[in-house]
VOGU-3710 file (C-alpha; in Angstrom, 3 decimals, decimal comma):
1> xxxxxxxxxx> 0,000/0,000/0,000  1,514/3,595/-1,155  1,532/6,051/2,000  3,429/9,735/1,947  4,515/11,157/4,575  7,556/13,022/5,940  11,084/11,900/6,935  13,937/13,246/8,395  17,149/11,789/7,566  19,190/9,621/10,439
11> xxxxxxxxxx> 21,354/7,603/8,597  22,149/6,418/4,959  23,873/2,715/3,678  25,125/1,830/-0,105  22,972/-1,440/-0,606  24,142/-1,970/-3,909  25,795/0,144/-7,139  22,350/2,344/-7,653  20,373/1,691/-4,426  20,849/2,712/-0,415
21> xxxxxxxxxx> 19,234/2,439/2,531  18,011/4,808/4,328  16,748/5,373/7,948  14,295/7,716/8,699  12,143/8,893/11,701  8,833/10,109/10,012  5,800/11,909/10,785  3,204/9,898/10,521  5,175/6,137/11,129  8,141/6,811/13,628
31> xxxxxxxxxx> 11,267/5,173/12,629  11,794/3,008/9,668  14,324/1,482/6,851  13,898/2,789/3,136  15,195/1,891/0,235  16,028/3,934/-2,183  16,628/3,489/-6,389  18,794/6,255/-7,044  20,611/5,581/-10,315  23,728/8,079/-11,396
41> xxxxxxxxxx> 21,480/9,006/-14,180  20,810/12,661/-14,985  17,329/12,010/-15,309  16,956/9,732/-12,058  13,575/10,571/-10,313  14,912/10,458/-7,395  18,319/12,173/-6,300  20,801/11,249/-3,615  21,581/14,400/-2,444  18,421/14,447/-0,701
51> xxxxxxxxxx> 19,362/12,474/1,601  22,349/14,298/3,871  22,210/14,511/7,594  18,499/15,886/8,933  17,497/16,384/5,653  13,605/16,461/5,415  11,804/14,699/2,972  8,291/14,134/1,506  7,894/10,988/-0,095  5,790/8,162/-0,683
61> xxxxxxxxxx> 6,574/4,606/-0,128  5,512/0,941/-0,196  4,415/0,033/2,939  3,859/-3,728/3,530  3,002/-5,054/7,312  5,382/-7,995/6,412  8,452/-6,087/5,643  10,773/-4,320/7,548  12,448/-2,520/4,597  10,400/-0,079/2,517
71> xxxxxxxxxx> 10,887/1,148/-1,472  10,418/4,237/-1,800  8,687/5,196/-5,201  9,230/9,051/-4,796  10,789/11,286/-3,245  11,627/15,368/-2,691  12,621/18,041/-0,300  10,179/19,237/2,579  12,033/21,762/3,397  15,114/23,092/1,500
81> xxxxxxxxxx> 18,372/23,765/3,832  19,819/27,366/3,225  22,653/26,977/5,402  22,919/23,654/7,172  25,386/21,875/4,087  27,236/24,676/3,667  28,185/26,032/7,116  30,831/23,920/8,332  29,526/24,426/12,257  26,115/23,640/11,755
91> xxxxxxxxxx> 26,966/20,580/8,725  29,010/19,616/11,685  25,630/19,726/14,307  23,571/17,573/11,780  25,857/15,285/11,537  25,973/14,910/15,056  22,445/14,891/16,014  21,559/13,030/13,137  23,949/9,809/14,474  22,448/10,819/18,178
101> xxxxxxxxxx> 18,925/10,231/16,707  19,937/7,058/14,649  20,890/5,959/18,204  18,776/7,050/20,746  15,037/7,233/18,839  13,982/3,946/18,172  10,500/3,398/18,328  8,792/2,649/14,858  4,948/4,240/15,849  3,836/7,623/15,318
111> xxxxxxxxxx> 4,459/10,234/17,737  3,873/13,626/16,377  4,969/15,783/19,337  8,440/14,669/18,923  8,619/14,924/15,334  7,501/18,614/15,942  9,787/19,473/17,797  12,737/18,281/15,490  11,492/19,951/13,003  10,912/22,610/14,780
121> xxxxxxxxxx> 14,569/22,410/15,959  16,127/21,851/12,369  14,354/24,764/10,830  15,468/26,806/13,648  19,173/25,859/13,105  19,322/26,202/9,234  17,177/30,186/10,065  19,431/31,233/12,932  22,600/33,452/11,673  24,675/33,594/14,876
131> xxxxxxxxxx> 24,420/32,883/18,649  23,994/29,017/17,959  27,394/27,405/19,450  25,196/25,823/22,532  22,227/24,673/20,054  23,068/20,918/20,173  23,310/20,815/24,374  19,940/22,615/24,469  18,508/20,112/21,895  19,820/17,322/23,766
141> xxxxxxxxxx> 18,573/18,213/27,315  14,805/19,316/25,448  14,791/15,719/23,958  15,365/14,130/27,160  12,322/15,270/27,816  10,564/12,890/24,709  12,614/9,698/25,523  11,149/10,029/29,130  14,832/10,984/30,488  14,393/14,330/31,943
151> xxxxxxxxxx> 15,665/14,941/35,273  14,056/15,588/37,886  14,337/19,526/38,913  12,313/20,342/42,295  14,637/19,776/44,614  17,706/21,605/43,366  19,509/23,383/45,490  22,575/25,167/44,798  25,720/23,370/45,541  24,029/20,163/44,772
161> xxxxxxxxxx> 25,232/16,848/43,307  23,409/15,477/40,012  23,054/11,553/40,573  23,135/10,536/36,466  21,463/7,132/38,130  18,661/8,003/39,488  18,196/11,545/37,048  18,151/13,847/40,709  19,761/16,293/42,127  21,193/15,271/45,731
171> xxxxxxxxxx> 23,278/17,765/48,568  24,997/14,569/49,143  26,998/12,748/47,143  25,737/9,583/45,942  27,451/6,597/48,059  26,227/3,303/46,416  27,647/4,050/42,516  29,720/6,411/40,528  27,471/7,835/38,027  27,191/11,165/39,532
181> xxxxxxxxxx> 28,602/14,746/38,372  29,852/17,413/41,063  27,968/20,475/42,119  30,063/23,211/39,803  29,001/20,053/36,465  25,537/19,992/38,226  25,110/24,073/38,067  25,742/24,360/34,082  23,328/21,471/33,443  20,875/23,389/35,658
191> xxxxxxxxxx> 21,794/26,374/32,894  21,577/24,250/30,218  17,835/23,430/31,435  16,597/26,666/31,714  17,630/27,908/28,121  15,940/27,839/24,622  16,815/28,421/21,504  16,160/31,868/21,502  18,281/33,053/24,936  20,855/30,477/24,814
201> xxxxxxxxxx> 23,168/32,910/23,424  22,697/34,810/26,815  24,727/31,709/28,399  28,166/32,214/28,241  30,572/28,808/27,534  33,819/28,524/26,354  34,500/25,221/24,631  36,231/23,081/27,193  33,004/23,710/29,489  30,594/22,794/26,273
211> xxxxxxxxxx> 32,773/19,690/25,721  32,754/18,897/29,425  28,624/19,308/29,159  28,289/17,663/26,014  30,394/14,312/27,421  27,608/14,477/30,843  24,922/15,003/28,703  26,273/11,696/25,981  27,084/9,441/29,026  23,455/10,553/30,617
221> xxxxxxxxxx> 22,114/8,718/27,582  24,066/5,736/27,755  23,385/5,648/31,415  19,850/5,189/30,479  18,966/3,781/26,938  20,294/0,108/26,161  23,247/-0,569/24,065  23,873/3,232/23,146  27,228/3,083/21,746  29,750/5,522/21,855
231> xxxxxxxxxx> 29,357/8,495/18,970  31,866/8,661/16,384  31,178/12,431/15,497  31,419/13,300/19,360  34,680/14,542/18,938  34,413/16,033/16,267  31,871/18,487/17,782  33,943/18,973/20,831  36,328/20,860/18,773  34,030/23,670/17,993
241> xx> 33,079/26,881/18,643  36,177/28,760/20,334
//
């Protein structure tokens, strides 16, 4: 049966010379495995340049309840980028969250309020101009709050522990495990919290205290979602913004 619907782009695989996979998390079907004809022809319907890092897509595909891998008939751009390939910072951020999302969103059923929100959040990345070196900590902590991580905030105190464990702040260190960050850690994820996209520029970092935030924030995840692996573009992105 042919459905459309939108996609944003996770991850791609050559399956053959003139075919790849492609993983998407979609509007109106969560995540899910595509494949793709995209022969080198000029006159190929569709093209594989549509398919970079967070690109979104409108297509429609075959959808059969006794495959796991879809073929996608057609295929175009939702939403043209303006900056996000061609701004080494930000081409940097997609590739980033887009291995993050491969990773960490895995449920294959619609849920629309998250696939707002990263639209939302893509839009607002290829728009924004300057001010946008803390966008992929803020996007991180807001997701938490989709994936049913989010810590817990109503008993923060200043000076406080954050127990990575149990997703708490604590005045006393945690005695029973490790996974725990130390008040001055605890304070900038606090910050982190309380921004958006639009004051996060406010927040002053330099880039050994994003990195520091940005390793927290990745072992949070693995703290708390099975097999999460450790990201191959996470150092890349650690390196940024001076």
């Amino acid at each position: 049966m042919l459905q459309k619907t939108v996609g944003i782009v996770l991850h791609t695989l050559k399956y053959n010379d003139t075919s790849i996979i492609v993983e998407m998390y979609t509007e109106s079907m969560g995540r899910g495995s595509y494949l793709v004809s995209v022969p080198r022809s000029r006159k190929a319907v569709v093209k594989s340049v549509l398919f970079q890092p967070l690109s979104l897509i409108e297509f429609e595909a075959d959808i059969r309840s006794n495959r796991s891998l879809y073929k996608i008939k057609e295929a175009k751009s939702f939403y043209p980028f303006s900056s996000v390939p061609y701004d080494p910072y930000k081409s940097s951020i997609a590739l980033f969250l887009a291995e993050f999302l491969y990773r960490a969103v895995r449920e294959e059923a619609e849920n629309r309020p998250l696939f707002a929100y990263l639209v939302h959040s893509i839009t607002w990345l290829d728009e924004c101009r300057t001010g946008f070196a803390n966008f992929h900590l803020v996007f991180l902590m807001r997701l938490s709050r989709f994936l049913g991580l989010y810590p817990n905030l109503e008993n923060y105190h200043e000076g406080d522990y954050f127990d990575m464990l149990n997703a708490c702040f604590t005045s006393q260190r945690p005695q029973l495990h490790s996974s725990y960050i130390f008040p001055v850690d605890a304070s900038r994820l606090i910050n982190l919290m309380r921004m958006n996209y639009e004051t996060m520029h406010l927040f002053a970092m330099n880039r050994m205290e994003r990195a520091r935030c940005l390793t927290i924030i990745n072992d949070y995840y693995q703290l708390h979602l099975p097999d999460f692996p450790v990201l191959k573009s996470l150092e890349i992105l650690k390196e940024l913004f001076d």
